[in-house]
N, C-alpha and C positions, 0 to 999 in steps of 0.2 A: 187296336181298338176292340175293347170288347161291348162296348155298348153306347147308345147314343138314344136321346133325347128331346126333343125342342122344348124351347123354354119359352120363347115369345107364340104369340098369337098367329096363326097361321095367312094373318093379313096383315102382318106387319111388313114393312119396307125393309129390316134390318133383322135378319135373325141370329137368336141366341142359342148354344148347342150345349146340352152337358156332355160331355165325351168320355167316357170310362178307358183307361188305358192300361194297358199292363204292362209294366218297366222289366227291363232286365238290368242285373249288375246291383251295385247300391245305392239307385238312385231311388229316396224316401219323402212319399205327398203326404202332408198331412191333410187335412181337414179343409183349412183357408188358404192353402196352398194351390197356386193357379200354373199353367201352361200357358203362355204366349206364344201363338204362333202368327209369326210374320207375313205375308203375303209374298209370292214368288210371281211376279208379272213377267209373260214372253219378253224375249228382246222386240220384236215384230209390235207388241203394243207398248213400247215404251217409246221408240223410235215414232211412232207414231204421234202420240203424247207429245212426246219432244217439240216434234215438229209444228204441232198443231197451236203451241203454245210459242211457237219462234223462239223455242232453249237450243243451246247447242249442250246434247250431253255430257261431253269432258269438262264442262264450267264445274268449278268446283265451289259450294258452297259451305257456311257454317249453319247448322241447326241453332239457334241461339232460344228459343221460344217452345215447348210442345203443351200440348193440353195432358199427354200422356206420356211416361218414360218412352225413350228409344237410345237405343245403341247407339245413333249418331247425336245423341245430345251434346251440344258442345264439341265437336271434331268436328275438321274440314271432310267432306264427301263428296263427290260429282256426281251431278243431276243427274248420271243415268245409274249408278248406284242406290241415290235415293230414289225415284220410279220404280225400279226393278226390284228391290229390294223389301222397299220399306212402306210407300204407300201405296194405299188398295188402289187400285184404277179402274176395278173391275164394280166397285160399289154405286151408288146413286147417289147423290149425295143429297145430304139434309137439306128442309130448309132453312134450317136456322146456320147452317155454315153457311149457306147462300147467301143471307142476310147479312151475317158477320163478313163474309167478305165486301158486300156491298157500301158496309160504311170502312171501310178499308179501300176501295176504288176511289184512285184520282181524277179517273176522265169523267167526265158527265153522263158518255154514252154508255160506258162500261156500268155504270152506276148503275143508270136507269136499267140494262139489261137483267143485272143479277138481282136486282129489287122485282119484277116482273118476274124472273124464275123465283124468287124464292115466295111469290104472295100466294094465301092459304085459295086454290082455284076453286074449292067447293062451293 
């Protein structure tokens, strides 16, 4: 890393980094050319995660659905590959996932829960 940046508002919930890096070998950035970099969560908070959500980790899943590319699109993966691997856990999450999950909740109380976490509290 030779240089770094913020890009969002220093009150923002979610921030943005420009990251300047210096490759070795032949690997060539252009312009509109980005880096993804993955999220690497401990085992100790996946296992956690796991738990808290009543998964068992070796369940193996398909990604069938993303808002945004991922390596496991489409392949079977076990939920504790995809925690540990692939989604942030370490984030807050929006409210508007909160919401979109909330019309996704079949139980009533579940509903009402994520409706209540995701309304604008100001």
């Amino acid at each position: 890393v030779v240089g770094s940046r913020l890009l969002t508002p220093v009150e923002s919930p979610r921030q943005a980094f420009c990251v300047s890096l210096r490759t070795a070998g032949k690997l060539r950035l252009g312009v509109l050319d980005h880096v993804l970099v993955q999220p690497h969560n401990s085992p100790e908070l996946v296992q956690r995660m796991l738990r808290r959500l009543g998964l068992q980790g070796k369940q193996v899943v398909k990604v069938v659905s993303s808002a945004t590319p991922s390596r496991v699109l489409g392949r079977a993966v076990s939920l504790e590959e995809l925690f540990g691997e692939v989604l942030d856990l370490s984030g807050v999450p929006s409210r508007s996932l909160l919401f979109g999950l909330s019309l996704c909740a079949t139980d009533p109380a579940q509903r009402a829960r994520l409706e209540h976490l995701s309304a604008d509290m100001h």
